[in-house]
C-alpha positions in Angstrom: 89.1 103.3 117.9 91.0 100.7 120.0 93.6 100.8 121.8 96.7 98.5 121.4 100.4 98.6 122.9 102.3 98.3 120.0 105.6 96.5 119.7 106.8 98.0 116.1 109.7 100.4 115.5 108.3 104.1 115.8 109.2 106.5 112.0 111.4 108.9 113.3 110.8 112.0 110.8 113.6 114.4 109.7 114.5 117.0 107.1 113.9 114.4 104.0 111.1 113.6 102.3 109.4 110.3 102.9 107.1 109.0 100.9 104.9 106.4 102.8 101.5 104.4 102.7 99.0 103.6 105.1 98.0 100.3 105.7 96.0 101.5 108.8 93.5 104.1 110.2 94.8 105.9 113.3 94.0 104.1 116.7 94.8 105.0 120.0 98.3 103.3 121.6 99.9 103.3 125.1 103.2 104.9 124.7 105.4 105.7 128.0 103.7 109.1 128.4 100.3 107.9 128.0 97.9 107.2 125.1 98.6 108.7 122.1 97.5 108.5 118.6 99.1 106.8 115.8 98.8 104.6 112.7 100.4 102.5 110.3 102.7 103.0 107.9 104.9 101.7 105.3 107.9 103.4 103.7 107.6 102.7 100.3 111.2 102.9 99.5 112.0 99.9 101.9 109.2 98.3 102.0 109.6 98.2 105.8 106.7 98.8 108.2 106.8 101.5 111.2 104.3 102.9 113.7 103.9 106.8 113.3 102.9 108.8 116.0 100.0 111.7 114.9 100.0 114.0 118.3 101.5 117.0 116.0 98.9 119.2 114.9 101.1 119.6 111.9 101.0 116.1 111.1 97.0 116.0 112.0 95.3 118.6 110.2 97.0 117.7 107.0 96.1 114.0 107.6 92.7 114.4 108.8 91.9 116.5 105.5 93.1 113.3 103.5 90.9 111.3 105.7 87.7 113.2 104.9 88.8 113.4 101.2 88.9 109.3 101.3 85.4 108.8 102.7 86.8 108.2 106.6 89.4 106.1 105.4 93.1 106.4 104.8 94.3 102.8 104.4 95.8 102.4 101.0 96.4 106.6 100.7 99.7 107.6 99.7 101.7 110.7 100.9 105.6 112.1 101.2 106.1 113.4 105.0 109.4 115.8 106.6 109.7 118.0 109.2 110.1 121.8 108.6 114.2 121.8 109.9 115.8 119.2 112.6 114.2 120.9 116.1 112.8 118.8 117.9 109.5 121.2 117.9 109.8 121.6 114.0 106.5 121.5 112.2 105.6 118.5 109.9 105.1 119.3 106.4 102.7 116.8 104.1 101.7 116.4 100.7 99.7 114.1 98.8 101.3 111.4 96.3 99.9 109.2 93.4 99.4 105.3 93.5 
Protein backbone atom coordinates (compact mmCIF):
# COMPACT_ATOMS: atom_id res chain seq x y z
CA UNK A 1 0.00 0.00 0.00
CA UNK A 2 1.02 3.74 -0.35
CA UNK A 3 0.30 6.26 1.29
CA UNK A 4 -1.21 9.55 -0.14
CA UNK A 5 -2.80 12.81 1.49
CA UNK A 6 -5.81 13.02 -0.25
CA UNK A 7 -7.59 16.25 -1.30
CA UNK A 8 -11.23 14.64 -2.31
CA UNK A 9 -14.49 15.09 -0.40
CA UNK A 10 -14.82 12.22 2.30
CA UNK A 11 -18.63 9.85 1.71
CA UNK A 12 -20.24 10.72 4.73
CA UNK A 13 -22.60 7.47 5.31
CA UNK A 14 -26.20 7.64 6.85
CA UNK A 15 -29.37 5.72 7.19
CA UNK A 16 -29.92 5.35 3.19
CA UNK A 17 -28.71 3.05 1.07
CA UNK A 18 -25.87 3.93 -1.26
CA UNK A 19 -25.01 2.05 -3.96
CA UNK A 20 -21.30 2.73 -4.93
CA UNK A 21 -18.27 1.36 -7.12
CA UNK A 22 -14.76 1.15 -6.51
CA UNK A 23 -12.47 2.50 -8.78
CA UNK A 24 -9.62 1.84 -6.19
CA UNK A 25 -8.06 -0.72 -3.75
CA UNK A 26 -7.79 0.56 -0.20
CA UNK A 27 -4.44 2.47 0.56
CA UNK A 28 -3.30 4.07 3.51
CA UNK A 29 -4.03 8.13 3.80
CA UNK A 30 -3.01 10.90 6.37
CA UNK A 31 -6.08 12.13 7.85
CA UNK A 32 -5.92 14.80 10.94
CA UNK A 33 -5.77 11.96 13.42
CA UNK A 34 -3.20 10.03 11.72
CA UNK A 35 -3.07 7.32 8.94
CA UNK A 36 -6.02 5.69 8.22
CA UNK A 37 -7.29 3.44 5.59
CA UNK A 38 -9.46 4.27 2.81
CA UNK A 39 -10.37 3.88 -0.91
CA UNK A 40 -12.09 5.08 -3.75
CA UNK A 41 -15.41 5.33 -4.55
CA UNK A 42 -17.97 6.43 -6.83
CA UNK A 43 -21.64 6.91 -6.14
CA UNK A 44 -23.27 5.53 -8.92
CA UNK A 45 -26.30 7.67 -8.74
CA UNK A 46 -24.24 10.90 -9.24
CA UNK A 47 -21.62 9.82 -10.83
CA UNK A 48 -19.56 11.86 -8.39
CA UNK A 49 -16.28 10.60 -6.82
CA UNK A 50 -15.56 10.55 -2.86
CA UNK A 51 -12.89 9.14 -0.60
CA UNK A 52 -14.40 6.54 1.98
CA UNK A 53 -12.78 5.92 5.07
CA UNK A 54 -12.56 1.82 6.09
CA UNK A 55 -11.34 2.11 9.90
CA UNK A 56 -14.95 0.46 10.92
CA UNK A 57 -14.72 -2.98 11.41
CA UNK A 58 -18.23 -3.06 10.16
CA UNK A 59 -17.30 -1.55 7.00
CA UNK A 60 -13.99 -3.90 6.85
CA UNK A 61 -14.87 -7.37 7.33
CA UNK A 62 -17.73 -7.07 4.85
CA UNK A 63 -15.31 -5.47 2.35
CA UNK A 64 -12.34 -7.59 2.93
CA UNK A 65 -14.69 -10.71 2.20
CA UNK A 66 -15.48 -9.02 -1.25
CA UNK A 67 -11.84 -8.49 -1.73
CA UNK A 68 -10.87 -12.19 -1.32
CA UNK A 69 -14.02 -13.16 -3.47
CA UNK A 70 -12.43 -10.87 -6.40
CA UNK A 71 -8.91 -12.43 -6.43
CA UNK A 72 -7.23 -9.33 -4.10
CA UNK A 73 -8.93 -6.92 -6.03
CA UNK A 74 -11.97 -4.71 -5.62
CA UNK A 75 -11.68 -2.07 -8.30
CA UNK A 76 -14.64 -2.37 -10.60
CA UNK A 77 -16.89 -4.29 -7.61
CA UNK A 78 -20.14 -2.96 -6.91
CA UNK A 79 -21.99 -2.70 -3.53
CA UNK A 80 -25.03 -0.53 -1.69
CA UNK A 81 -23.54 0.83 1.85
CA UNK A 82 -25.70 2.56 5.18
CA UNK A 83 -25.22 2.70 8.59
CA UNK A 84 -27.33 0.67 11.12
CA UNK A 85 -29.29 4.17 12.60
CA UNK A 86 -27.70 7.92 12.71
CA UNK A 87 -25.11 7.41 15.93
CA UNK A 88 -22.22 8.37 15.30
CA UNK A 89 -20.89 4.78 16.56
CA UNK A 90 -23.64 2.97 14.42
CA UNK A 91 -22.50 -0.12 12.58
CA UNK A 92 -22.10 -0.12 8.76
CA UNK A 93 -24.30 -2.49 7.03
CA UNK A 94 -23.01 -3.88 3.28
CA UNK A 95 -24.34 -5.87 0.62
CA UNK A 96 -23.20 -6.93 -2.74
CA UNK A 97 -24.81 -5.40 -6.00
CA UNK A 98 -24.77 -6.54 -9.78
CA UNK A 99 -22.88 -4.74 -12.70
Amino acid sequence: MSIRKEKGARLVVGTDWVPIEFVSDPFITVTYRGYAVAIHIRVIATQLEYTLLLGAKSLSDPLEHLREQSGGVLTGRRCAIRKTGPERTATYEVREIGK
